[in-house]
N, C-alpha and C positions, 0 to 999 in steps of 0.2 A: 912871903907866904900870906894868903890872905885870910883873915877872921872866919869864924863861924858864922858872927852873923852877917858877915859881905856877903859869905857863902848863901846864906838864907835867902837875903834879899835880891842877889843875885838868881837865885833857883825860879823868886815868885817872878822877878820880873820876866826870866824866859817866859814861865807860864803863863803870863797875863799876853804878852805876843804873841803864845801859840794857840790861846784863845781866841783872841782879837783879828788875829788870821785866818784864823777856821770857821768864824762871824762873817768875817769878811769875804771870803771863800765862796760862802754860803747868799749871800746876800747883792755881791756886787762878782763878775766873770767876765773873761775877756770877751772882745769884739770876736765872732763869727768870723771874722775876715782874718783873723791873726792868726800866728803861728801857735801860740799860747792854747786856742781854742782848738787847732785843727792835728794838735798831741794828745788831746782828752779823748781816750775811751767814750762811746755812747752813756755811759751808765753814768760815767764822773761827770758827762755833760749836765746832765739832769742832777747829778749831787749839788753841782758848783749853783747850781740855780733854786735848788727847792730851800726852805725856810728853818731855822734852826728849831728843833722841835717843841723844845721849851720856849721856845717866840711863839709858834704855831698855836700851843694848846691855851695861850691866855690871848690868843687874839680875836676881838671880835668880830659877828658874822658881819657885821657892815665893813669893818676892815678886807676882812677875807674877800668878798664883794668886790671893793674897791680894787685890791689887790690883781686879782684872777684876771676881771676886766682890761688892767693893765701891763700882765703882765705879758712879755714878748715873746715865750714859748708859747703862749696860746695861738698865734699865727703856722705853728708846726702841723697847726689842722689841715691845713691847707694842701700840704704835703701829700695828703691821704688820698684813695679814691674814693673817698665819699666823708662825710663828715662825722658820720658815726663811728667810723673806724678811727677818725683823726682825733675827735672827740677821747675816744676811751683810750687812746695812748699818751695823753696827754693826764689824763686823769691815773691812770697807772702809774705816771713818771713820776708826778708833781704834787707835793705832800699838800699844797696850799689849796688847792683844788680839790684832791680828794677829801679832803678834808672840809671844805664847804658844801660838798654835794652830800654828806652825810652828816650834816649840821640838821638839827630836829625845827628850826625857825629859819631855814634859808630860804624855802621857795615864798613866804610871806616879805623877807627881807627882801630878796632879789626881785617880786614882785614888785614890790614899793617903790624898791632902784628903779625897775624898769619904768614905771611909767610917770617918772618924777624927770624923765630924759627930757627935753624939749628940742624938738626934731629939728625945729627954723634954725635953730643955731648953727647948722652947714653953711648956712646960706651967709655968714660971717666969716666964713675959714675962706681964706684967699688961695694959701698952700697944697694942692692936688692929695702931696702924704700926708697931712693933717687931716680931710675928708675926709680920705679911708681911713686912717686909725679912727674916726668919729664912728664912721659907718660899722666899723669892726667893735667895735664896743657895744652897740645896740644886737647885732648878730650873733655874740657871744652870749651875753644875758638871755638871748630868744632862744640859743642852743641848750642855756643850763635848765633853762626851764621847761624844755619838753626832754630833759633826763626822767627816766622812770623814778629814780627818788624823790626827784622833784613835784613833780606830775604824782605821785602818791599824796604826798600832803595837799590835795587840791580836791581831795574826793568829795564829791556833793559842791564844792565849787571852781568845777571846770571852765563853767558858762563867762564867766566872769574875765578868766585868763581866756580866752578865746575871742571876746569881745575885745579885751585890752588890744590882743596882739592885732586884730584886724583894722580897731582903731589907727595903729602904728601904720599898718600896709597902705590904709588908705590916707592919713596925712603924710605919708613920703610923695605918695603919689599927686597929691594935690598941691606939693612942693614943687618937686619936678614940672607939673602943668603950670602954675603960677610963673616960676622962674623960667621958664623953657630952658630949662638944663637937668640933663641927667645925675642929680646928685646923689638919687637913689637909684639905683639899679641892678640888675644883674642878683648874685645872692643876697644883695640888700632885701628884696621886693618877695623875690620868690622862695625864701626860705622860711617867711613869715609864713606860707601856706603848708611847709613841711610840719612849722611847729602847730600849728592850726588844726591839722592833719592828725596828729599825734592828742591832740590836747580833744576833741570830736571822739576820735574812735575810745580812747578812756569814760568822755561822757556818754556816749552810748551803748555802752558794756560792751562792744564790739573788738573783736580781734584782729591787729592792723596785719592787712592782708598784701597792701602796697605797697611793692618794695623800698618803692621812692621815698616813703614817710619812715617806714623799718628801718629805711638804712641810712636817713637824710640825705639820700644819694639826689643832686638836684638835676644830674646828666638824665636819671629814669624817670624824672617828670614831666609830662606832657603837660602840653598846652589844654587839652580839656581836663584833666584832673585837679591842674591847677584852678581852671576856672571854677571846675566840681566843688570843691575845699571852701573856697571861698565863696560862693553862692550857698553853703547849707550852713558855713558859717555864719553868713545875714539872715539865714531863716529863723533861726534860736533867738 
């Protein structure tokens, strides 16, 4: 027969595993490619990966930042047909996101991120997937920041984030010409004009009317709108 207090210590230590589990649960999930991952429900997909909530709410916006930028359901965007759409289901899912896009200091934080980035440092990654996850890191932060939450905390200083981000279009592109290698391209180059897009029609009390910048849809932007975006961007 065993003791009460075997009994006890017995009880805590189930529960300190079934904690430890459900942290771990929470924090670390199978490979995508497993059988593990491919018997989770949609929802429990998104449980196994969002942040325990009490970790959440003592975490800091630069952590959160860090975090978002890294984290590998943010590539689910991708999924979408447009990145507005992929954007907001990602932030629906994922408590760590929705959670920094309604942080009251993030677009100043994620600001700072963003242009504390230094671009030349592609031009060091030897590995093709290392590029893109670089490249996708800077794409991410340009997408949180022309979010309408974000983009509100900017009021009266738009001019600034609009400058930043064109700064970024035009040293990728000065990268690219320098190296004669496409290391920027593609949604790298042209989404800087979506958020560009976004970040103009807020500074000039205007109502976005283009569906391409409405919807970050990059398939509905031309070749002259693009250019549009960015030539009234230089004029400010």
């Amino acid at each position: 027969m065993i003791s009460k207090p075997l009994n006890m210590i017995a009880l805590l230590l189930f529960l300190t595993c079934c904690f430890v589990l459900t942290v771990f649960a929470q924090q670390k999930f199978p490979s995508r490619d497993s059988k593990e991952w491919n018997d989770l429900t949609v929802a429990q997909r998104w449980q196994a990966v969002n942040i325990p909530e009490d970790k959440l709410i003592k975490m800091s916006t630069n952590d959160l930042i860090v975090h978002c930028v890294n984290f590998d359901f943010m590539w689910d965007i991708f999924n979408y047909p447009n990145y507005g759409i992929g954007l907001n289901v990602v932030i629906e899912n994922h408590n760590g996101l929705r959670e920094l896009l309604n942080r009251k200091d993030a677009g100043k934080l994620i600001f700072d991120f963003y242009k504390k980035i230094d671009l030349n440092k592609i031009t060091e990654i030897s590995e093709p997937a290392d590029r893109g996850e670089f490249v996708a890191r800077v794409f991410f932060l340009e997408l949180f920041l022309s979010h309408p939450n974000i983009l509100n905390q900017f009021q009266g200083n738009e001019k600034e984030l609009i400058k930043a981000i064109l700064k970024t279009h035009d040293t990728c592109l000065e990268i690219n010409a320098k190296t004669g290698n496409d290391f920027y391209c593609g949604y790298s180059i042209r989404t800087k004009a979506l958020a560009i897009g976004r970040a103009l029609d807020r500074f000039k009390g205007r109502k976005t009317t283009e569906p391409a910048i409405e919807e970050m849809d990059l398939s509905k932007l031309t070749d002259a709108n693009y250019h549009k975006i960015i030539e009234e961007a230089r004029q400010l």
